[in-house]
PDB file as gemmi writes it, atoms N, CA and C in Angstrom:
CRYST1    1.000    1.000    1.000  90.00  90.00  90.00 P 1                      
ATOM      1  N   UNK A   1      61.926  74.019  77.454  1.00  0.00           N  
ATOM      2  CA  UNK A   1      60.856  73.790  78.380  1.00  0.00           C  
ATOM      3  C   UNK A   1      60.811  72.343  78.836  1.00  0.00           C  
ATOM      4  N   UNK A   2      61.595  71.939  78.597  1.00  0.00           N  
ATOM      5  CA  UNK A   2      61.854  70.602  79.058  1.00  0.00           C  
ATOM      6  C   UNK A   2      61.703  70.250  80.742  1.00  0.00           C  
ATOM      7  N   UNK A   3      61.854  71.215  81.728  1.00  0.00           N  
ATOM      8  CA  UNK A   3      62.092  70.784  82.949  1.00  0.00           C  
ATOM      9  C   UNK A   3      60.815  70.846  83.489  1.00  0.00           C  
ATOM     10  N   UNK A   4      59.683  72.207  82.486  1.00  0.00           N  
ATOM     11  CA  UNK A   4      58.201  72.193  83.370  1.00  0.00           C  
ATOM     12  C   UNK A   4      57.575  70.665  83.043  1.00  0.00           C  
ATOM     13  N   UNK A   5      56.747  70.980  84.314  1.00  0.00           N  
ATOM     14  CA  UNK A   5      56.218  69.911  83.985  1.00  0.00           C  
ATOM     15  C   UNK A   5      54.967  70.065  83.528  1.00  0.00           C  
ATOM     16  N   UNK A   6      54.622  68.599  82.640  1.00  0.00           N  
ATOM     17  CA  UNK A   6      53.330  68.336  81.719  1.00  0.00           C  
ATOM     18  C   UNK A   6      52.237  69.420  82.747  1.00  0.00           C  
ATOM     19  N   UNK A   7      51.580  69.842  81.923  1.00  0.00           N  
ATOM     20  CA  UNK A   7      49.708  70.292  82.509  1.00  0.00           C  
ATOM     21  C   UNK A   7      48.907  69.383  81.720  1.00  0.00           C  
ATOM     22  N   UNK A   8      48.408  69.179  83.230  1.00  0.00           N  
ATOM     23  CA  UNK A   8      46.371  68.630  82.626  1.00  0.00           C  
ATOM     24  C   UNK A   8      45.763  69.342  81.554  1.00  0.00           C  
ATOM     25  N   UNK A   9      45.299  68.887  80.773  1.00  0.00           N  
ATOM     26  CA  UNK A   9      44.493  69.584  79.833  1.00  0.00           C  
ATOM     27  C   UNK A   9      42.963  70.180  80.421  1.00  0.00           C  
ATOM     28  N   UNK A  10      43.123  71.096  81.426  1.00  0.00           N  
ATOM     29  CA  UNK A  10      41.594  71.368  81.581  1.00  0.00           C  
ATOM     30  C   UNK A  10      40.739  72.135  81.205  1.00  0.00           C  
ATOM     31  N   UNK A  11      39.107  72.668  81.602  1.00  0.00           N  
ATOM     32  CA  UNK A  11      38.861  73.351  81.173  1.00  0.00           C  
ATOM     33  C   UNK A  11      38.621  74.769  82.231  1.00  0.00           C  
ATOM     34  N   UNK A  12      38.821  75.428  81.803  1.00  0.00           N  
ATOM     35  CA  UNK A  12      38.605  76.498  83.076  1.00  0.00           C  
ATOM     36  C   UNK A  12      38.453  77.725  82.518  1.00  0.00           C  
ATOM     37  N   UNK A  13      37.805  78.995  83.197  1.00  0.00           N  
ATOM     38  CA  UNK A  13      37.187  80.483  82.953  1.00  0.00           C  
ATOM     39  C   UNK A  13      37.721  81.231  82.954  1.00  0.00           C  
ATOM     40  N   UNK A  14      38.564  81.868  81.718  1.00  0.00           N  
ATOM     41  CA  UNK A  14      39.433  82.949  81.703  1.00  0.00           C  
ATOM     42  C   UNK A  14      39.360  84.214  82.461  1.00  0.00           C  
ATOM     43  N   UNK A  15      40.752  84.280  83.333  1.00  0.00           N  
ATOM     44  CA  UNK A  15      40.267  85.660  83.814  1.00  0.00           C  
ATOM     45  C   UNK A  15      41.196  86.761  83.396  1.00  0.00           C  
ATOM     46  N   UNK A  16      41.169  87.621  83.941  1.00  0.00           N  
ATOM     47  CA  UNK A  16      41.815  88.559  83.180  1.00  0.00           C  
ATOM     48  C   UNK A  16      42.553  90.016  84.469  1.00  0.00           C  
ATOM     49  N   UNK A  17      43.392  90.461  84.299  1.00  0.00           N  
ATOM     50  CA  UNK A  17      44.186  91.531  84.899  1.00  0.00           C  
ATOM     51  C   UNK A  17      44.239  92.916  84.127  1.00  0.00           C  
ATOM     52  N   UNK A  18      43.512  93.851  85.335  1.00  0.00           N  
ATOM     53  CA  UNK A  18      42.980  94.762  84.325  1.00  0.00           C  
ATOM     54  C   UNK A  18      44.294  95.855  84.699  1.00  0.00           C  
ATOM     55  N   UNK A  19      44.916  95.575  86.186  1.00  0.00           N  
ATOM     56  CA  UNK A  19      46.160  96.194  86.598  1.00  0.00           C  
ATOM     57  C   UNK A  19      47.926  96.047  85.421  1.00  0.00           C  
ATOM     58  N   UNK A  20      48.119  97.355  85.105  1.00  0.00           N  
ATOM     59  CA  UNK A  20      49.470  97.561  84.734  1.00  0.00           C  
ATOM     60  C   UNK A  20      50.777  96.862  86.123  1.00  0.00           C  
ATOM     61  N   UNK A  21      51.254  96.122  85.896  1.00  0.00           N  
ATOM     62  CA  UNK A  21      52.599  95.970  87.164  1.00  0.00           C  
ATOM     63  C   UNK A  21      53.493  95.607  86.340  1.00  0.00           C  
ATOM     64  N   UNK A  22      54.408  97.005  86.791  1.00  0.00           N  
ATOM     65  CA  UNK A  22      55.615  96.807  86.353  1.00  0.00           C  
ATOM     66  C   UNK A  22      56.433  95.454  87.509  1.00  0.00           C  
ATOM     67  N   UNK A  23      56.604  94.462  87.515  1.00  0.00           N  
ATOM     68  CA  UNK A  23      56.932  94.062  88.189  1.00  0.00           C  
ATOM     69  C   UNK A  23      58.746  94.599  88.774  1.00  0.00           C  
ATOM     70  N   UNK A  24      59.743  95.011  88.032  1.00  0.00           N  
ATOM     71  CA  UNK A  24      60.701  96.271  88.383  1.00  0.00           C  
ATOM     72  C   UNK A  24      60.894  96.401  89.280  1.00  0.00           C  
ATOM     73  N   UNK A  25      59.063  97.864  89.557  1.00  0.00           N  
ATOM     74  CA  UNK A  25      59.053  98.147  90.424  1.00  0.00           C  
ATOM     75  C   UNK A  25      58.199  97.467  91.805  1.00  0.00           C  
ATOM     76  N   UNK A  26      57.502  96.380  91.122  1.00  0.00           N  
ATOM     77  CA  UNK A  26      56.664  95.562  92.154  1.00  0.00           C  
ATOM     78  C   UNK A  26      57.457  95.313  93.398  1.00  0.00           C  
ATOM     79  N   UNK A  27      58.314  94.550  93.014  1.00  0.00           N  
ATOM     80  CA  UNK A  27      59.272  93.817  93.526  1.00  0.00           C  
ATOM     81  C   UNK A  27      60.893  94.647  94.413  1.00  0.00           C  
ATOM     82  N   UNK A  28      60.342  95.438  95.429  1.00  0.00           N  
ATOM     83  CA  UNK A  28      61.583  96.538  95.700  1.00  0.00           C  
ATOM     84  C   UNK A  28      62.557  95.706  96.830  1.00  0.00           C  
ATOM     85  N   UNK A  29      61.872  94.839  97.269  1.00  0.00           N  
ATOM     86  CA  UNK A  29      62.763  93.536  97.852  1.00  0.00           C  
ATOM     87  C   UNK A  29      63.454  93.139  97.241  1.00  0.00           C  
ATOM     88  N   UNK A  30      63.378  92.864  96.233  1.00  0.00           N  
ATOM     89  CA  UNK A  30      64.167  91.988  95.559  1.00  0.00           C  
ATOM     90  C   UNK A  30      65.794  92.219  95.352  1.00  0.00           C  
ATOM     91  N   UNK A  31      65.878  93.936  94.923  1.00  0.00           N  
ATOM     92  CA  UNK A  31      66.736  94.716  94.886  1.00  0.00           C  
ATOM     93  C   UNK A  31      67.607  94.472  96.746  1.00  0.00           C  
ATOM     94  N   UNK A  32      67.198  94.387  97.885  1.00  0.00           N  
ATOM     95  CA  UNK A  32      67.855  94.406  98.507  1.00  0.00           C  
ATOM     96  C   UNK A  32      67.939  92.705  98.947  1.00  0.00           C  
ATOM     97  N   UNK A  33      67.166  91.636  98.156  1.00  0.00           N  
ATOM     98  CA  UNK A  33      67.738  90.390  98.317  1.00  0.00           C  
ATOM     99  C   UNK A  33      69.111  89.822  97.357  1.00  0.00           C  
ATOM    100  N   UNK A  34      69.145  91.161  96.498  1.00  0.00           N  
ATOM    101  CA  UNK A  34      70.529  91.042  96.082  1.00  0.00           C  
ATOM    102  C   UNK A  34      71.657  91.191  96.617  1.00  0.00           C  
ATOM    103  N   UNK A  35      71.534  92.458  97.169  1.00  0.00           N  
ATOM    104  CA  UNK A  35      72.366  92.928  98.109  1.00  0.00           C  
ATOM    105  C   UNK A  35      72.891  92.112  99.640  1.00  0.00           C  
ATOM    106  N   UNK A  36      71.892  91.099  99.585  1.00  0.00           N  
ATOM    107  CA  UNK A  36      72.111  90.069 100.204  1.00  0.00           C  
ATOM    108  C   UNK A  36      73.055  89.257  99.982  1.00  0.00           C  
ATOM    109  N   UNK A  37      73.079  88.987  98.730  1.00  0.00           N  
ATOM    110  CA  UNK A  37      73.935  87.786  97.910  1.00  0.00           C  
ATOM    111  C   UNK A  37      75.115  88.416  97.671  1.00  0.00           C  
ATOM    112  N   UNK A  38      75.157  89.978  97.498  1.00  0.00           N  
ATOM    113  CA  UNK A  38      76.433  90.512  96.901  1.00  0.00           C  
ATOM    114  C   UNK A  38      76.503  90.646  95.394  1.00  0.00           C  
ATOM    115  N   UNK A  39      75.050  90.777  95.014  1.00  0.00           N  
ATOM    116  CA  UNK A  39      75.019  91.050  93.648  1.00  0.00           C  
ATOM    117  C   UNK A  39      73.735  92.516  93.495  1.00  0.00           C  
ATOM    118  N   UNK A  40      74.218  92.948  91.880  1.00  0.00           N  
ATOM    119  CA  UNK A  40      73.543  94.357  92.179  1.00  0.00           C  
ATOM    120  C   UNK A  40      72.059  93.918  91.324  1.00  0.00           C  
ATOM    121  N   UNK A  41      70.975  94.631  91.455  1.00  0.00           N  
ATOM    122  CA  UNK A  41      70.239  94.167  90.758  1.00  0.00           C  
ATOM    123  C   UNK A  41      69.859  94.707  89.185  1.00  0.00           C  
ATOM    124  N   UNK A  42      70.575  95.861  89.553  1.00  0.00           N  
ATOM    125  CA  UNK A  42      70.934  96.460  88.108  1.00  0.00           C  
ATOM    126  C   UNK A  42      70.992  95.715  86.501  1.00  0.00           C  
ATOM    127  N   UNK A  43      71.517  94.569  87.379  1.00  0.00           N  
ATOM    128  CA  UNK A  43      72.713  94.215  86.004  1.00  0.00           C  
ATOM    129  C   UNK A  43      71.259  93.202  85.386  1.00  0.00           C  
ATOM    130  N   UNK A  44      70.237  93.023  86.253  1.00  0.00           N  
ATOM    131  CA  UNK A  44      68.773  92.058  85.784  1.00  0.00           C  
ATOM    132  C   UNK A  44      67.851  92.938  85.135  1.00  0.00           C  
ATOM    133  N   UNK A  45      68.396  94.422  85.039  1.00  0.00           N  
ATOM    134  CA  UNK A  45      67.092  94.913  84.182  1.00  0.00           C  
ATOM    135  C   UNK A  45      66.761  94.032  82.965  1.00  0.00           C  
ATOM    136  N   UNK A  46      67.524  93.894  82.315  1.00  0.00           N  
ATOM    137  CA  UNK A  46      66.751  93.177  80.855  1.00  0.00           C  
ATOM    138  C   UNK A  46      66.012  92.114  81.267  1.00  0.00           C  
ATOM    139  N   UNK A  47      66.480  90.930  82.331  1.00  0.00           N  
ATOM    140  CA  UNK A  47      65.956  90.352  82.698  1.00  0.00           C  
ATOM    141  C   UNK A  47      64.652  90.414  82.816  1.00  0.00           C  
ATOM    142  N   UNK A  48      64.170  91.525  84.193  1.00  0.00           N  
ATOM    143  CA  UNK A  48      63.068  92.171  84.215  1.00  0.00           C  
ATOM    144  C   UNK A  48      61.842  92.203  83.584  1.00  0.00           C  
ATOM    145  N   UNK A  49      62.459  93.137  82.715  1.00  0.00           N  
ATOM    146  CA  UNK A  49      62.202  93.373  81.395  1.00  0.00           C  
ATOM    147  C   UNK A  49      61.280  92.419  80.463  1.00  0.00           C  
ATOM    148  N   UNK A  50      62.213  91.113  80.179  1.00  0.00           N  
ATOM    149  CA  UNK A  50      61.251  90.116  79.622  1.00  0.00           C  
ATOM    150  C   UNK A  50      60.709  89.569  79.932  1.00  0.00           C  
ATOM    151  N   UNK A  51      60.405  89.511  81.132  1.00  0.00           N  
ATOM    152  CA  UNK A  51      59.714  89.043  82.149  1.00  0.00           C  
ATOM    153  C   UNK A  51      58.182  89.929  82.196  1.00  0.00           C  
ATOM    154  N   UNK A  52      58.545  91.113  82.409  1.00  0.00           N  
ATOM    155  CA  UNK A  52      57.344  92.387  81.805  1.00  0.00           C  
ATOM    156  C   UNK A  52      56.969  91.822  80.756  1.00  0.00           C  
ATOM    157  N   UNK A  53      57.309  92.061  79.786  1.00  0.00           N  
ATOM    158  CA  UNK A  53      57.311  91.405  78.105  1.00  0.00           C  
ATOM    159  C   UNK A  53      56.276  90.129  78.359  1.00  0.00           C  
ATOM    160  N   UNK A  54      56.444  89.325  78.773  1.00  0.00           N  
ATOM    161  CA  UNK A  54      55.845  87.879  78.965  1.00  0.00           C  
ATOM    162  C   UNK A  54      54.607  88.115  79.544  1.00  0.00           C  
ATOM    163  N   UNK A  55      54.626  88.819  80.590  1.00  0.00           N  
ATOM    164  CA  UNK A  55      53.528  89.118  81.691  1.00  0.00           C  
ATOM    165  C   UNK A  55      52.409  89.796  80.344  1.00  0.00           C  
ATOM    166  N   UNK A  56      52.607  90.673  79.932  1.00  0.00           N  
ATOM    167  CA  UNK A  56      51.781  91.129  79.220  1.00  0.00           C  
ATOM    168  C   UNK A  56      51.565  90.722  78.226  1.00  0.00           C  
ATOM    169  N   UNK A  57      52.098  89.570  77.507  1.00  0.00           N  
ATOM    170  CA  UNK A  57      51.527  88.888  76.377  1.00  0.00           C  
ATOM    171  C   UNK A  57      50.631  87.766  77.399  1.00  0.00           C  
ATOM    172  N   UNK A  58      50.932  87.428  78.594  1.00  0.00           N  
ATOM    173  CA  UNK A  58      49.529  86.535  79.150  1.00  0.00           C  
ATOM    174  C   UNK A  58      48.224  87.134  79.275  1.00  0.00           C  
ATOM    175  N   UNK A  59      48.819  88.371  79.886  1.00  0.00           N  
ATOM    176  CA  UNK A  59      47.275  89.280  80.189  1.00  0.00           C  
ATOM    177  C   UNK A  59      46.551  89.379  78.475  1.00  0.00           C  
ATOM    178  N   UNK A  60      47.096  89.556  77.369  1.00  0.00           N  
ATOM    179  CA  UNK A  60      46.789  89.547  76.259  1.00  0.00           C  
ATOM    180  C   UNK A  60      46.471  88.261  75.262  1.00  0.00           C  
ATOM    181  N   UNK A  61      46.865  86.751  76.431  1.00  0.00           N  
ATOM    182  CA  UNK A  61      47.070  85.919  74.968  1.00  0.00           C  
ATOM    183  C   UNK A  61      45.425  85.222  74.722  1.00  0.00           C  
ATOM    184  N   UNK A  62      45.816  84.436  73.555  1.00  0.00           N  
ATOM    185  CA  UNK A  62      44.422  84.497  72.734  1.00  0.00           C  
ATOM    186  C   UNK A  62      43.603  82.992  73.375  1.00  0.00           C  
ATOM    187  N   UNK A  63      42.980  82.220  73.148  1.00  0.00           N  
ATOM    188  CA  UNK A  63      42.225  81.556  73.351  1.00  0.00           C  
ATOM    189  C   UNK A  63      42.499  80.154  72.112  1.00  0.00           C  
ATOM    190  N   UNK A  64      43.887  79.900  71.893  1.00  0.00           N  
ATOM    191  CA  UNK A  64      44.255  78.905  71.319  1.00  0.00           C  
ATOM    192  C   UNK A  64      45.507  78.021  71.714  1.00  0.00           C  
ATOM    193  N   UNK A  65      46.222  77.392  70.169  1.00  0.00           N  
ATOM    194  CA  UNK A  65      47.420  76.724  70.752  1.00  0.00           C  
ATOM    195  C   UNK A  65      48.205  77.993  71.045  1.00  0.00           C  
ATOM    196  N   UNK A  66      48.631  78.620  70.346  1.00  0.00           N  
ATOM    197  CA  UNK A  66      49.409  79.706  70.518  1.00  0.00           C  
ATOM    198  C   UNK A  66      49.327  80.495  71.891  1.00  0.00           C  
ATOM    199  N   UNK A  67      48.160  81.095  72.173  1.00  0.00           N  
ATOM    200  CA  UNK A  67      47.954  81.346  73.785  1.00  0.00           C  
ATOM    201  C   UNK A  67      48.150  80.483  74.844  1.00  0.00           C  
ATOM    202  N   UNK A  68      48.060  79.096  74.824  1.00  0.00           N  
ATOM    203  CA  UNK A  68      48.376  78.071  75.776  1.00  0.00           C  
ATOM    204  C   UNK A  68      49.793  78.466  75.641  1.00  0.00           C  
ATOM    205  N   UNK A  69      50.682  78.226  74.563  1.00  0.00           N  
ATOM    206  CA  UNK A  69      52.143  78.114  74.915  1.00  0.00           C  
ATOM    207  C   UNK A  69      52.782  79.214  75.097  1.00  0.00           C  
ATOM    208  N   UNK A  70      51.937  80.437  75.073  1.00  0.00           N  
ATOM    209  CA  UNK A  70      52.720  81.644  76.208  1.00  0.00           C  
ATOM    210  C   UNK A  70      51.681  82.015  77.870  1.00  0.00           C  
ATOM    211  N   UNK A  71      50.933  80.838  78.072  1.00  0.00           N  
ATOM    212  CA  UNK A  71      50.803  80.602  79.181  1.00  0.00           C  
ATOM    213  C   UNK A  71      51.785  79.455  79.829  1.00  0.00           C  
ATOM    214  N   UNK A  72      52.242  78.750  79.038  1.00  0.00           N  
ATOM    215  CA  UNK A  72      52.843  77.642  79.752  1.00  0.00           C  
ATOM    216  C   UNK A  72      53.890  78.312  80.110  1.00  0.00           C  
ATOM    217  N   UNK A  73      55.154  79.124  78.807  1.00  0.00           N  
ATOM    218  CA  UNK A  73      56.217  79.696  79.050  1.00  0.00           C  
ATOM    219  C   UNK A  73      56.283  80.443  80.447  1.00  0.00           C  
ATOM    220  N   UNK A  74      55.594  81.395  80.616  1.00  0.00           N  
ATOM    221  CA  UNK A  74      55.393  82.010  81.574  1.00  0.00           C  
ATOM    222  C   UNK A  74      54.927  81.300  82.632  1.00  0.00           C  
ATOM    223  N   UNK A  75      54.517  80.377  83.239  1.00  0.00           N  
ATOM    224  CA  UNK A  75      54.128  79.448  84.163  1.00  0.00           C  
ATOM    225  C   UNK A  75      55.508  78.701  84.546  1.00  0.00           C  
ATOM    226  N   UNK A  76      55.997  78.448  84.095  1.00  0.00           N  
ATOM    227  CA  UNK A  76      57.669  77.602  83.617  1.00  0.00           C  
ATOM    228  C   UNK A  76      58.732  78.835  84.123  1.00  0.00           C  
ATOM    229  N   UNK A  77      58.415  80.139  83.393  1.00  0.00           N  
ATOM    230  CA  UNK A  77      59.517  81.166  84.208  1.00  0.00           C  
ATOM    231  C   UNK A  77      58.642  81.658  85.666  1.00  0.00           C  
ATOM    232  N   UNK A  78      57.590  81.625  86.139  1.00  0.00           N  
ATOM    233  CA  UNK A  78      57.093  81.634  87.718  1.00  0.00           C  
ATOM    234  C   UNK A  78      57.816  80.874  88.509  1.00  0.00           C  
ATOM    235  N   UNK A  79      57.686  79.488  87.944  1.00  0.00           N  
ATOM    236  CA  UNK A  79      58.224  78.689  89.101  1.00  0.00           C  
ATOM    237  C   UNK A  79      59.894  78.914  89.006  1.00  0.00           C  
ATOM    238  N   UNK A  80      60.854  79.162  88.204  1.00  0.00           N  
ATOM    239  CA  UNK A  80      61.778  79.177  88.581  1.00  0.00           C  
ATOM    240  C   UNK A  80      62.085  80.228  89.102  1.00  0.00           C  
ATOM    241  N   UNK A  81      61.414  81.223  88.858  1.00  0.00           N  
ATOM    242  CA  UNK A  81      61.617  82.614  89.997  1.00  0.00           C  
ATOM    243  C   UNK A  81      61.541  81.940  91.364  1.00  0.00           C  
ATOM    244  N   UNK A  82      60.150  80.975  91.533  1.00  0.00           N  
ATOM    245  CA  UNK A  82      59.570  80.914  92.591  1.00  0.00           C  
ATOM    246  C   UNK A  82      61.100  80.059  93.785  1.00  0.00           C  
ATOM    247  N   UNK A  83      61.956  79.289  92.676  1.00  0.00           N  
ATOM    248  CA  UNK A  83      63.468  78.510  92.986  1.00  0.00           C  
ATOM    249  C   UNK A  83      64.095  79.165  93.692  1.00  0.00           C  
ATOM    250  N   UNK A  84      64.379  80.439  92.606  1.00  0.00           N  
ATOM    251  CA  UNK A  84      65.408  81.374  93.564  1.00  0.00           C  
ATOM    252  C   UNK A  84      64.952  82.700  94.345  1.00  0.00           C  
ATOM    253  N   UNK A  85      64.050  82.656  94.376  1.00  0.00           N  
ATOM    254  CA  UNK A  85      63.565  84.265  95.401  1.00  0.00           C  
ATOM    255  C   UNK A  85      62.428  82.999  96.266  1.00  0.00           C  
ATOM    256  N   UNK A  86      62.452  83.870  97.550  1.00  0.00           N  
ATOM    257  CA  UNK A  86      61.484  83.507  98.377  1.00  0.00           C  
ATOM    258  C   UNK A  86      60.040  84.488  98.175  1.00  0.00           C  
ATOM    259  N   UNK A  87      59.491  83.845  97.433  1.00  0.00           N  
ATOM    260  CA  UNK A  87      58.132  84.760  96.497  1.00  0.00           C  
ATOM    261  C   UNK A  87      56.645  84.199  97.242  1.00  0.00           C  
ATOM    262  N   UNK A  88      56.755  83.059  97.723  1.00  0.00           N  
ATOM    263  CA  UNK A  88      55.771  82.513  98.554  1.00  0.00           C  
ATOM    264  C   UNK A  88      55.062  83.802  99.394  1.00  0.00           C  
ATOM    265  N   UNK A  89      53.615  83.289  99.964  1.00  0.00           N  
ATOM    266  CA  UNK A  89      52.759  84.329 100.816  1.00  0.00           C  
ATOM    267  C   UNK A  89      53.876  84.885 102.136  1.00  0.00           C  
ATOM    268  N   UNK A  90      53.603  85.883 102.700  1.00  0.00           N  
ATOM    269  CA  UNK A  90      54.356  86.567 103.668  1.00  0.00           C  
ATOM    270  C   UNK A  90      56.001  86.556 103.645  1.00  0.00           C  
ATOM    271  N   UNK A  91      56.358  86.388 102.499  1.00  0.00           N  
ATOM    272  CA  UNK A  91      57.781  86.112 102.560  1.00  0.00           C  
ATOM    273  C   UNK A  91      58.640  87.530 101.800  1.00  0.00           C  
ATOM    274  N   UNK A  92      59.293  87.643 102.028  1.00  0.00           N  
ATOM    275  CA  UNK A  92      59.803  89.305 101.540  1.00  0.00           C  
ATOM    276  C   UNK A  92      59.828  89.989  99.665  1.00  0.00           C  
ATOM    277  N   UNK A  93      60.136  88.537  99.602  1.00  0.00           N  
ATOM    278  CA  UNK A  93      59.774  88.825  98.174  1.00  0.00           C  
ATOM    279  C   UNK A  93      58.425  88.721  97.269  1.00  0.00           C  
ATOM    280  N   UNK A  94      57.185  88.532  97.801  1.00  0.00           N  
ATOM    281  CA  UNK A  94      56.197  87.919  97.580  1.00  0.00           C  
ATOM    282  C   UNK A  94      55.246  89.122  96.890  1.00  0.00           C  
ATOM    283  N   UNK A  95      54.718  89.059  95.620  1.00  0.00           N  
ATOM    284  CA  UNK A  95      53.792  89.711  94.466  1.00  0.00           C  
ATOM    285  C   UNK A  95      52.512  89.119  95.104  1.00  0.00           C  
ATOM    286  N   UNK A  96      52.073  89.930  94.650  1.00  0.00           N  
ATOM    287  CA  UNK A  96      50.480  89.604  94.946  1.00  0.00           C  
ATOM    288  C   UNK A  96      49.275  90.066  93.205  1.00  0.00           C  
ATOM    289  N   UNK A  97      49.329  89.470  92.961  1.00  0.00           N  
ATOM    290  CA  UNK A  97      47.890  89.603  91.434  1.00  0.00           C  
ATOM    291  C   UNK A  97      46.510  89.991  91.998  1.00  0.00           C  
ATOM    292  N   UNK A  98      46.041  90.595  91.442  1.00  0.00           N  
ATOM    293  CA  UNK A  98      44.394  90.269  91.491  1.00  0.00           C  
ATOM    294  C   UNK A  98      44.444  90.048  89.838  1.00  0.00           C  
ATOM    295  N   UNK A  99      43.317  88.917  89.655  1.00  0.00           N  
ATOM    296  CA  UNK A  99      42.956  88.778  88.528  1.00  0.00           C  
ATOM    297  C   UNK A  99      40.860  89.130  89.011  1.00  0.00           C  
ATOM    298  N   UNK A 100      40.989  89.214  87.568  1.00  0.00           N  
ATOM    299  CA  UNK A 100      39.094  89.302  87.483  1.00  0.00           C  
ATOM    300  C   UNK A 100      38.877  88.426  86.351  1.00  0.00           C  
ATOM    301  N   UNK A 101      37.342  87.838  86.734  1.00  0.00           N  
ATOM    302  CA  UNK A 101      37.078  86.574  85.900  1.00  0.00           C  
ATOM    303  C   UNK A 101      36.393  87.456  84.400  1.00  0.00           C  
ATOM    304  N   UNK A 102      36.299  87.117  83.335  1.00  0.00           N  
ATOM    305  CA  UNK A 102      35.391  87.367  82.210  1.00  0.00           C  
ATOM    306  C   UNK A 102      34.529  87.043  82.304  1.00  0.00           C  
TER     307      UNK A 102                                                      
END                                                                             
């Protein structure tokens, strides 16, 4: 984790995602921004995968050190998605969350 960068220590109001997304299948662009490149997307299921894995230990993590550092992890693998897919608003690859506050 060396490349994210530091966070402010702030304080702020947990919210929470009451939606299941497989992101997999969120993401059906993605599969043909491979096909772009000349790669299949197949071969990223595991990828995927832990990526799922991660997602749902945020929606789940706790309210300590331990929960901060699988918010950070996962904040750290966003942005490098955010590197190589065009995930930004209106852009083909782009997720959309709703979260709800507690």
């Amino acid at each position: 984790m060396e490349g994210c960068p530091r966070l402010p220590m702030l304080s702020f109001d947990l919210k929470s995602c009451v939606e299941s997304i497989n992101l997999c299948e969120k993401i059906p662009s993605v599969n043909n921004y491979f096909s772009l490149i000349k790669k299949s997307g197949d071969k990223y299921s595991s990828e995927c995968e832990q990526i799922n894995r991660l997602r749902q230990n945020v929606v789940n993590a706790s309210a300590d050190q331990v929960g901060v550092q699988i918010l950070k992890k996962y904040y750290c693998q966003l942005r490098l998605l955010r590197n190589r897919f065009p995930m930004l608003p209106e852009t083909e690859c782009a997720v959309r969350f709703t979260w709800y506050y507690l």
